[in-house]
DOROFI-176426 format. One record per residue (C-alpha): residue number from 1; residue in three letters; chain; x, y, z. Coordinates in nm, 2 decimals. Example, Ala and Ser with C-alpha at 12.3 -4.5 7.8 and 13.67 -1.06 7.14 Angstrom:
DOROFI-176426
PT   seq   type   mol       xx       yy       zz
PT     1    ALA     A     1.23    -0.45     0.78
PT     2    SER     A     1.37    -0.11     0.71
//
This chain:
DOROFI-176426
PT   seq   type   mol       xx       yy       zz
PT     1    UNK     A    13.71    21.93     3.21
PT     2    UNK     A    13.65    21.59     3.27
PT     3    UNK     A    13.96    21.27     3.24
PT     4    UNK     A    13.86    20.93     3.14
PT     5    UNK     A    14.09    20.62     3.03
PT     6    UNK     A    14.17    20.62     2.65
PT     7    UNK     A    14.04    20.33     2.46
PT     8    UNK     A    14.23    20.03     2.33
PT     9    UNK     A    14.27    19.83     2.06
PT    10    UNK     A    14.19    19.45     2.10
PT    11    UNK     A    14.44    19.21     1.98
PT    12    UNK     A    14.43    18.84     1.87
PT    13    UNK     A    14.68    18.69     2.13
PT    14    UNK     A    14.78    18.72     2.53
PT    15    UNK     A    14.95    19.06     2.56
PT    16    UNK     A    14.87    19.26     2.80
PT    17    UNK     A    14.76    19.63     2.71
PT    18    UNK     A    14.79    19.91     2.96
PT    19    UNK     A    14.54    20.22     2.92
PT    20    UNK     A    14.66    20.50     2.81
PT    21    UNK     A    14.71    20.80     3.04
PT    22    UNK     A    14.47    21.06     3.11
PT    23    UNK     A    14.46    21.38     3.01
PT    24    UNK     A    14.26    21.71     3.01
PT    25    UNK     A    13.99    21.74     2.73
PT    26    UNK     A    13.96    21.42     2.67
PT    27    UNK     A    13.64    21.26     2.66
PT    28    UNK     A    13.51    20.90     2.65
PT    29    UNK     A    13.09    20.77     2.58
PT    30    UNK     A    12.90    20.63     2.85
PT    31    UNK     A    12.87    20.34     2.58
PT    32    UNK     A    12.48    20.30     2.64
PT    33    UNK     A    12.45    20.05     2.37
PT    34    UNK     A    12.65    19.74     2.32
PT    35    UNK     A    12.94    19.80     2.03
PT    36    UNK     A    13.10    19.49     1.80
PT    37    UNK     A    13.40    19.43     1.71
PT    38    UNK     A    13.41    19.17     1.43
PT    39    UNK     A    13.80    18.97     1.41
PT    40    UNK     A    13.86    18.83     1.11
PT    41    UNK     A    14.17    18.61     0.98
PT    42    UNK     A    14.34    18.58     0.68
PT    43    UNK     A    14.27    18.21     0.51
PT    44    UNK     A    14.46    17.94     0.60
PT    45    UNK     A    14.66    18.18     0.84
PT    46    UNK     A    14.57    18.22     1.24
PT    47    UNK     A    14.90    18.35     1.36
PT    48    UNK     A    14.81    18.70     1.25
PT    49    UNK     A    14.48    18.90     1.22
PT    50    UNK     A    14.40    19.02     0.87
PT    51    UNK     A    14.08    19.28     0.97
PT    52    UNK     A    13.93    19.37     1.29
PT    53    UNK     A    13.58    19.54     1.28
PT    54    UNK     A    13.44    19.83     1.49
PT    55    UNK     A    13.09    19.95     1.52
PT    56    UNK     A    12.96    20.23     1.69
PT    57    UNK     A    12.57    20.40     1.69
PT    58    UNK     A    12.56    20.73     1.73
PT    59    UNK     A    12.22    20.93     1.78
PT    60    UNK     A    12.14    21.31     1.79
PT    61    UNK     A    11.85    21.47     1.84
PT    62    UNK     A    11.70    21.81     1.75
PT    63    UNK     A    11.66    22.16     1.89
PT    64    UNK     A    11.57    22.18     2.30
PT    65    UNK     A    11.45    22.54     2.25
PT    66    UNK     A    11.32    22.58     2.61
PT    67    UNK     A    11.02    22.85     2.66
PT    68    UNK     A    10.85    22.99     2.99
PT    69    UNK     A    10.58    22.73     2.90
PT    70    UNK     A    10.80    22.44     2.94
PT    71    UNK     A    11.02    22.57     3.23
PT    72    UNK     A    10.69    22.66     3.42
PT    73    UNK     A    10.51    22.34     3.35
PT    74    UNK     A    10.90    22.20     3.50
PT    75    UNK     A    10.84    22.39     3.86
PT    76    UNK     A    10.69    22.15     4.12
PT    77    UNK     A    10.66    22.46     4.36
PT    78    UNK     A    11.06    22.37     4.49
PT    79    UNK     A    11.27    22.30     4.21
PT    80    UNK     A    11.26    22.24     3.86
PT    81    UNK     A    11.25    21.86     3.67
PT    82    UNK     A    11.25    21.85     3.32
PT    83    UNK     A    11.28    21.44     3.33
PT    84    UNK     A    10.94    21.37     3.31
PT    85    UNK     A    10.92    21.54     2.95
PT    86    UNK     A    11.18    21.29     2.81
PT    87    UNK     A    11.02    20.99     3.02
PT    88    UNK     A    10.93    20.87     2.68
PT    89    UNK     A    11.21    20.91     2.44
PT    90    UNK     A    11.48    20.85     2.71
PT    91    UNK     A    11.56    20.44     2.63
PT    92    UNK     A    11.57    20.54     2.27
PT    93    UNK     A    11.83    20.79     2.37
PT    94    UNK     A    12.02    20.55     2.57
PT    95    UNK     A    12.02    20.30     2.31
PT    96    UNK     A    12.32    20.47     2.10
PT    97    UNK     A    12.68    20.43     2.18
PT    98    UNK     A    12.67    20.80     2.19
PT    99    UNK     A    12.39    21.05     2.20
PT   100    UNK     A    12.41    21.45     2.12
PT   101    UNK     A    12.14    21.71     2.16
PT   102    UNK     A    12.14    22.07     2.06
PT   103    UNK     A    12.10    22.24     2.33
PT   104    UNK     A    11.99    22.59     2.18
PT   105    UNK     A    11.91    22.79     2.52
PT   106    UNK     A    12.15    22.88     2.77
PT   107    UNK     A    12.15    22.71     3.09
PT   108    UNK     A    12.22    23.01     3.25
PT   109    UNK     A    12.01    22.92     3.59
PT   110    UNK     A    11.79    23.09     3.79
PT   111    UNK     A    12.06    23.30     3.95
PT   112    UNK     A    12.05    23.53     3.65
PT   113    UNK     A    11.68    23.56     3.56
PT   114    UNK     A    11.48    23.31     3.35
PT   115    UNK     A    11.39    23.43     3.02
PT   116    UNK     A    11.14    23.34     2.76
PT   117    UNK     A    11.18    23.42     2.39
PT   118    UNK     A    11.28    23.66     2.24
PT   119    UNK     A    11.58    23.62     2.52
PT   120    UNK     A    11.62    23.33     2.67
PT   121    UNK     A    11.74    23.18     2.96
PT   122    UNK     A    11.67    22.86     3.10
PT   123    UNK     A    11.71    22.61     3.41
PT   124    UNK     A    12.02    22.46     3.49
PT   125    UNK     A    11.82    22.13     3.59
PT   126    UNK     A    11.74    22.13     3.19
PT   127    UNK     A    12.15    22.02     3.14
PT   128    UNK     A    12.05    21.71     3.44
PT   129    UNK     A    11.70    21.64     3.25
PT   130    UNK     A    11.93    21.59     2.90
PT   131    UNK     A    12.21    21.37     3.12
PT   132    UNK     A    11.95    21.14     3.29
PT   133    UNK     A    11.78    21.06     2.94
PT   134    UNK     A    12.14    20.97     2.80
PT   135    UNK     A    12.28    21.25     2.63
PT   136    UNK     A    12.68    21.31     2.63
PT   137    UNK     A    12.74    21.56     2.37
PT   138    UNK     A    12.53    21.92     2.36
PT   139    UNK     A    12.63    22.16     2.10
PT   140    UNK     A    12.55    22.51     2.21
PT   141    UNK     A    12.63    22.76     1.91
PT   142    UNK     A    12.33    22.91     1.80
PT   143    UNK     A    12.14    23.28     1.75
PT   144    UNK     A    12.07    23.26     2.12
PT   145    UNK     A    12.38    23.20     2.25
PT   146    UNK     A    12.45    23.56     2.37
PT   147    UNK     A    12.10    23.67     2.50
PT   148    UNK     A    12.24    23.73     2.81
PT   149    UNK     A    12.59    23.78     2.77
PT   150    UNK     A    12.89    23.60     2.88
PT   151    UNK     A    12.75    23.57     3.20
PT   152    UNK     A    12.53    23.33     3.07
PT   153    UNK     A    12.79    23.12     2.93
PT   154    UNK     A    13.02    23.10     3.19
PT   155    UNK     A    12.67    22.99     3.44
PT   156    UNK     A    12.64    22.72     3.14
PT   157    UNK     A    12.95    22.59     3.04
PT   158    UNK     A    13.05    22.59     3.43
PT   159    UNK     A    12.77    22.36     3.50
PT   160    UNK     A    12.78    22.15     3.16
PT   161    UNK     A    13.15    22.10     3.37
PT   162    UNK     A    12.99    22.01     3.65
PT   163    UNK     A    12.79    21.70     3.47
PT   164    UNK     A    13.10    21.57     3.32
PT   165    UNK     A    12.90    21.66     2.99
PT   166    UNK     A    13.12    21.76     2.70
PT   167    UNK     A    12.98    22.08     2.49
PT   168    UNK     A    13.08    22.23     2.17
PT   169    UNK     A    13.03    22.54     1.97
PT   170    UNK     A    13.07    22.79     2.25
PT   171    UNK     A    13.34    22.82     2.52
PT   172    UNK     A    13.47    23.01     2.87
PT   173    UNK     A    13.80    23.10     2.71
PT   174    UNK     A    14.01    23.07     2.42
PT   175    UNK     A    14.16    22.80     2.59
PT   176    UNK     A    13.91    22.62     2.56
PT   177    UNK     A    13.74    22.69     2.21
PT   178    UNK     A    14.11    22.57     2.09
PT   179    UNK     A    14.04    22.25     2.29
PT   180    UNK     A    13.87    22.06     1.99
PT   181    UNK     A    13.65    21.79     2.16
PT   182    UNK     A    13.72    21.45     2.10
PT   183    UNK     A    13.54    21.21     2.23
PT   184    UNK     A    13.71    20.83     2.27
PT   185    UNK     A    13.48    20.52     2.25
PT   186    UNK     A    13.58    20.16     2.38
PT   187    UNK     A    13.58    20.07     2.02
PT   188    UNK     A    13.88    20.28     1.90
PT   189    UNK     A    13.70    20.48     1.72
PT   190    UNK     A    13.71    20.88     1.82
PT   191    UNK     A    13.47    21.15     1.73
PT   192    UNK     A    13.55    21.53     1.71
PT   193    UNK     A    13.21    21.73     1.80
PT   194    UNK     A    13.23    22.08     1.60
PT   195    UNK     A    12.93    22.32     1.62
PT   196    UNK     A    12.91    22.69     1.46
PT   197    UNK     A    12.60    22.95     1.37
PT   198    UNK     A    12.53    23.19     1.17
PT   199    UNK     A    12.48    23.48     1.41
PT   200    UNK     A    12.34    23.55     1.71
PT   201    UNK     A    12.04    23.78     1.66
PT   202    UNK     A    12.24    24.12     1.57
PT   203    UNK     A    12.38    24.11     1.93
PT   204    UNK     A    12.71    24.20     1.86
PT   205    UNK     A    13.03    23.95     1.99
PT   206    UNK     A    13.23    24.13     2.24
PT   207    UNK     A    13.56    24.23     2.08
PT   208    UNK     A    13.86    24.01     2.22
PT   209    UNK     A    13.57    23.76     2.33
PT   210    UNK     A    13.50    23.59     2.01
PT   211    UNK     A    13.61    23.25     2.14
PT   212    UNK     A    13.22    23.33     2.38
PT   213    UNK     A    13.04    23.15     1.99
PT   214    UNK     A    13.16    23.03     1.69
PT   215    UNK     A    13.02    23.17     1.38
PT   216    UNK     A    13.01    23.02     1.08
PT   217    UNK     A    13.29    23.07     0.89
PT   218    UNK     A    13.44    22.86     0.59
PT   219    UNK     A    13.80    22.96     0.69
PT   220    UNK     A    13.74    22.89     1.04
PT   221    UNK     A    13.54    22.62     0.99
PT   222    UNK     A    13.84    22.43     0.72
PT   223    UNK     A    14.12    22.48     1.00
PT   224    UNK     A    13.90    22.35     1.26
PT   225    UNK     A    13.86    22.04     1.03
PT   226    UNK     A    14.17    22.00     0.95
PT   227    UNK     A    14.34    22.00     1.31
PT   228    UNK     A    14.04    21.77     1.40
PT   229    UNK     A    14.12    21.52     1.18
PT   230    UNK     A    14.48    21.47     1.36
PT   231    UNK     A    14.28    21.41     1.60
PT   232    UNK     A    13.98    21.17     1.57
PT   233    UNK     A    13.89    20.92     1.33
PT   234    UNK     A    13.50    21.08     1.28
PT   235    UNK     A    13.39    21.46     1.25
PT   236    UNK     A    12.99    21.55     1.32
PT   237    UNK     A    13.00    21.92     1.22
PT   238    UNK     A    12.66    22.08     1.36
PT   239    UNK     A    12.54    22.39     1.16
PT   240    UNK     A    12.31    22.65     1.31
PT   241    UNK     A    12.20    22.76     0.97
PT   242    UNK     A    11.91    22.78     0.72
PT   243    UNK     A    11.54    22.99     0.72
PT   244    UNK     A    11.30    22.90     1.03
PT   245    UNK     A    10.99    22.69     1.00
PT   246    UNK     A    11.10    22.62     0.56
PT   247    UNK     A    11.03    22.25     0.56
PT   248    UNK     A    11.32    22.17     0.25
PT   249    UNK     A    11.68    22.33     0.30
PT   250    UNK     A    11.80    22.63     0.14
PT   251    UNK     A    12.09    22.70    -0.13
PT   252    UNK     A    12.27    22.84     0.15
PT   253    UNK     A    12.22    22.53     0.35
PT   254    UNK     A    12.32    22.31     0.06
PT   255    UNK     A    12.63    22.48    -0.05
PT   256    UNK     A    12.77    22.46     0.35
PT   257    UNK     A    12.70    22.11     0.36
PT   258    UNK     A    12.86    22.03     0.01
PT   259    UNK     A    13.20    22.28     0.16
PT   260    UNK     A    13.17    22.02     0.48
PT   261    UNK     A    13.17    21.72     0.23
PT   262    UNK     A    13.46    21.86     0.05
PT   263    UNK     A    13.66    21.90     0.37
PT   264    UNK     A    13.63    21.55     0.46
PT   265    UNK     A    13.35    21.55     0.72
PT   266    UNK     A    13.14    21.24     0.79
PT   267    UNK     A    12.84    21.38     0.93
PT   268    UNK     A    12.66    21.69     0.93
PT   269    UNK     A    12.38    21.79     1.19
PT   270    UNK     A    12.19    22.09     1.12
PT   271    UNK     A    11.96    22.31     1.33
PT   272    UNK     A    11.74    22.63     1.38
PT   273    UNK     A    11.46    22.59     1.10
PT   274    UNK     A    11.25    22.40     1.42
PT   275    UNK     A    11.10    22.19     1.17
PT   276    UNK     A    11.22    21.83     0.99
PT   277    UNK     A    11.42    21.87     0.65
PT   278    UNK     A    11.50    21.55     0.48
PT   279    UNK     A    11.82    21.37     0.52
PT   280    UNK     A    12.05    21.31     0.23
PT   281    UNK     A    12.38    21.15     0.12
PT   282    UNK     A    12.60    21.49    -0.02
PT   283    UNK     A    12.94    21.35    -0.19
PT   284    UNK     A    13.29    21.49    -0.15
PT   285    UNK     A    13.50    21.64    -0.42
PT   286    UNK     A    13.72    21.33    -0.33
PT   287    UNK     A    13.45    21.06    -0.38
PT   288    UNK     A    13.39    21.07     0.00
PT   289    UNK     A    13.05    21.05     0.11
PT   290    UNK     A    12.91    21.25     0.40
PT   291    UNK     A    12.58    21.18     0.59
PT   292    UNK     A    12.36    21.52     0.60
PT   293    UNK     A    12.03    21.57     0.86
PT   294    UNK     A    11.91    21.92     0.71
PT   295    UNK     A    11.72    22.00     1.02
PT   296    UNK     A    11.62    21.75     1.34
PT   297    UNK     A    11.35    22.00     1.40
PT   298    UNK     A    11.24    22.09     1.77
PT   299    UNK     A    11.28    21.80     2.00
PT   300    UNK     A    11.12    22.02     2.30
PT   301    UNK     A    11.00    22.38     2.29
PT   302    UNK     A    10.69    22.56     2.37
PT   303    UNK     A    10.62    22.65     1.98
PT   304    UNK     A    10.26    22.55     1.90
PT   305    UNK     A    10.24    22.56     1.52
PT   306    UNK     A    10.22    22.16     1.41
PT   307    UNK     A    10.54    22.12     1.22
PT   308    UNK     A    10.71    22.29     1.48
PT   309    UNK     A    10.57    22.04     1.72
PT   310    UNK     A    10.74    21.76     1.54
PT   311    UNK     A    11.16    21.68     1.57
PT   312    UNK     A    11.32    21.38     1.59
PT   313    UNK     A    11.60    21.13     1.66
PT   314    UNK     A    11.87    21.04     1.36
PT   315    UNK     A    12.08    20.75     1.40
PT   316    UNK     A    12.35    20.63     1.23
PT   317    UNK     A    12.64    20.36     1.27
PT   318    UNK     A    13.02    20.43     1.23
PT   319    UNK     A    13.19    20.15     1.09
PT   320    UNK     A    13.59    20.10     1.15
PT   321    UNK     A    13.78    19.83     0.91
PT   322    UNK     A    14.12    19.81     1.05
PT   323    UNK     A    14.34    19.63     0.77
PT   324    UNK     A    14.70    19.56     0.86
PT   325    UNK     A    14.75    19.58     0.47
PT   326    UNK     A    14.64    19.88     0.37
PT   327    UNK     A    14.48    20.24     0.55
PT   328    UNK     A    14.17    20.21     0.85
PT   329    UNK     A    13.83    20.24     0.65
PT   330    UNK     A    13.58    20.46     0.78
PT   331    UNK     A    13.22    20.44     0.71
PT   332    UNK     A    12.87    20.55     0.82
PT   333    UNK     A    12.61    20.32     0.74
PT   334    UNK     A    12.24    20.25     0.86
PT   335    UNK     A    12.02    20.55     0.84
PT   336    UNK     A    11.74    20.56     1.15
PT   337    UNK     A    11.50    20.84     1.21
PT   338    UNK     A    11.27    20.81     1.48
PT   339    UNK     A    11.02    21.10     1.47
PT   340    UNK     A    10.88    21.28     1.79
PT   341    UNK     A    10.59    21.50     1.88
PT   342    UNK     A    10.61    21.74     2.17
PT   343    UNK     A    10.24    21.67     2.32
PT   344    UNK     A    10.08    21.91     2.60
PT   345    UNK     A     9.74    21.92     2.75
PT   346    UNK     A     9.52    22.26     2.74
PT   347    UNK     A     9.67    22.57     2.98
PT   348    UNK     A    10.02    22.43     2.80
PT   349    UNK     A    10.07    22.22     3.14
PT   350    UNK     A    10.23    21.85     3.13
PT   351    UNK     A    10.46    21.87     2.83
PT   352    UNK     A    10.60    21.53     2.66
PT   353    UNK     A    10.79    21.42     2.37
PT   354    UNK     A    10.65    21.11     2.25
PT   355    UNK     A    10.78    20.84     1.95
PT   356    UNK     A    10.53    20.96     1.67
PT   357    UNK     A    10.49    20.58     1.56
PT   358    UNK     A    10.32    20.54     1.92
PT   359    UNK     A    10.11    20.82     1.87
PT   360    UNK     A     9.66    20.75     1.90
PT   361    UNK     A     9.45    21.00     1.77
PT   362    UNK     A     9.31    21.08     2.15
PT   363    UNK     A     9.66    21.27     2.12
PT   364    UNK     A     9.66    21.35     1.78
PT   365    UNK     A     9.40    21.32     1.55
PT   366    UNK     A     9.49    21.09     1.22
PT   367    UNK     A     9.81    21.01     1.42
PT   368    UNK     A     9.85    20.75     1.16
PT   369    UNK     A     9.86    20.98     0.83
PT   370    UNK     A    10.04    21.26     0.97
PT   371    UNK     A    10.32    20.98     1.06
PT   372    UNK     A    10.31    20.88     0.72
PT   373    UNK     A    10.37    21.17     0.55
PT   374    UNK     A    10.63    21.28     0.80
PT   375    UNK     A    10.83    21.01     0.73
PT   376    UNK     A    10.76    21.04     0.34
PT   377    UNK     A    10.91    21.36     0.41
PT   378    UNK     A    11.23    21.24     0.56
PT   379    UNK     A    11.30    21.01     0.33
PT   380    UNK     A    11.22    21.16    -0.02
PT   381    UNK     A    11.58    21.21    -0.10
PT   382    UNK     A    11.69    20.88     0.09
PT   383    UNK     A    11.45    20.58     0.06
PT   384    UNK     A    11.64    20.31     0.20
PT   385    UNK     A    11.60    20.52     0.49
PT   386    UNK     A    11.46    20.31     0.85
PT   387    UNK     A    11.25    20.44     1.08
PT   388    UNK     A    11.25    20.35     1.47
PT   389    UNK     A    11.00    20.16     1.58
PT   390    UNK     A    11.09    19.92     1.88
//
């Protein structure tokens, strides 16, 4: 797994802080964007600091369900390059303190046989594609996550290794699906990354193995939360839930995000419909209020049906009071969407995900209205909802 230093806290006056040590598991952002800290003093008094500030943004991005279409289209004859796909999206993915995809095939390589849907297996070069463009967090638990087995996995989560890239959701050992991943930022805030499904296709979970996916389970799902929260400041919990290609969420859907608000959780990703569902505030039985994205929708696939064309960018920022007076205060604030289109020309050759606000209609035809009511969409149950367009 990979070390990094442990962040620190910045103080008002000249000592002199040592990094914490390293250890195993631990993670820390590539910090793509710049993160504030705000220092305030108490009035009249600047011997001691009354509040300090922390801000992170933190992105994620929908469903990378990678078909023959796209991996072909990724061949140059030699090798395979999925970066020219991204070209587009990559600086908005970069812009976030931290960036998570949902990696829903298995980057099981070539050394075990590519596979297209219903089974699929894809490039490793997909994982360096997702690392170039800026991602440091994939989640991996999905309905596909054993279509070829726990060989598969282990030619994933090995290589995920070797790209210092932290992934959640499904795991080489028990060792490691105990390891909950915490991921450190220079702004003392931490974020624990949990990710569960709700099957995998009828292909059954080898018995003694069941550390290979995490399913969703409320039980499982409540003690995971609760050693997290020892742990980190922030929990995303990303669902593999809900009915394919339904455009609003379920009851189903609804009631595991409300149990996720009622545990405490933050944020809550969701994935697997392949189309947008609105975004939403869901509060807690304590008064806490959690963050939902129904469904981000296909960020890249070879699915041709429109809605299933269109996925997406949420982004959000994670506010830190630290009050010497009372408790830390933890917020997320600042709703963004940016919408994206996976374009491709005829023969399904030259894939690319493109910003749906710089869309023409040489691309798509009344670009304009289809943005509109896309982001109408979005935002039905959230207006003060922004959308990405710079």
């Amino acid at each position: 797994m990979l070390h990094y230093k442990a962040s620190f806290l910045l103080c008002f006056c000249a000592f002199l802080l040592a990094a914490c040590m390293n250890e195993d598991n631990s993670y820390v952002s590539n910090d793509h964007a710049k993160s504030e800290v705000d220092i305030q003093n108490k009035p009249g008094d600047t011997d001691f600091l009354t509040t300090e500030v922390h801000e992170i943004t933190l992105s994620a991005i929908g469903d990378l369900l990678i078909h023959d279409t796209v991996y072909q289209d990724a061949f140059n004859g030699n090798h395979y390059n999925f970066n020219p796909m991204l070209e587009k999206v990559a600086p908005f993915l970069q812009q976030s303190s931290v960036t998570m995809a949902n990696q829903e095939t298995m980057i099981g390589g070539v050394e075990i046989g590519l596979s297209s849907y219903p089974a699929f297996n894809t490039p490793k070069k997909m994982g360096d594609a997702l690392k170039d463009a800026g991602i440091d967090v994939v989640t991996i638990a999905n309905n596909h996550t054993l279509d070829h087995g726990e060989t598969a996995i282990q030619e994933a989560t090995s290589y995920w290794e070797s790209l210092d890239m932290m992934y959640t959701g499904a795991y080489k050992s028990r060792e490691d699906q105990n390891e909950i991943r915490v991921l450190q930022t220079n702004q003392d805030i931490t974020i624990a990354f949990l990710a569960y499904t709700y099957g995998t296709n009828g292909i059954p979970v080898p018995k003694g193995k069941e550390y290979l996916v995490n399913l969703i389970d409320k039980n499982k799902i409540a003690a995971d939360i609760k050693e997290a929260k020892k742990l980190s400041d922030v929990i995303i919990l990303s669902l593999h839930y809900g009915n394919q290609y339904e455009r609003m969420p379920n009851k189903r859907q609804k009631d595991l995000v409300q149990f996720a608000a009622d545990q405490g959780v933050q944020v809550v990703i969701g994935h697997h419909p392949h189309v947008l569902q609105p975004v939403d505030w869901v509060e807690g039985k304590n008064g806490n209020k959690t963050f939902v994205a129904y469904s981000l929708g296909n960020f890249l696939s070879g699915q041709d049906e429109f809605y299933r064309r269109i996925g997406g960018m949420v982004q959000f920022t994670i506010r830190k009071t630290v009050n010497e007076d009372a408790e830390d205060k933890l917020e997320v604030v600042s709703p963004k969407f940016l919408p994206t289109f996976v374009d491709y020309q005829p023969g399904e050759t030259d894939f690319d995900v493109i910003p749906m606000y710089q869309l023409t209609n040489e691309v798509l035809p009344n670009a304009k209205k289809h943005y509109k009511e896309i982001k109408a969409h979005l935002s039905q149950w959230m207006p003060e909802l922004e959308f990405i367009e710079e």
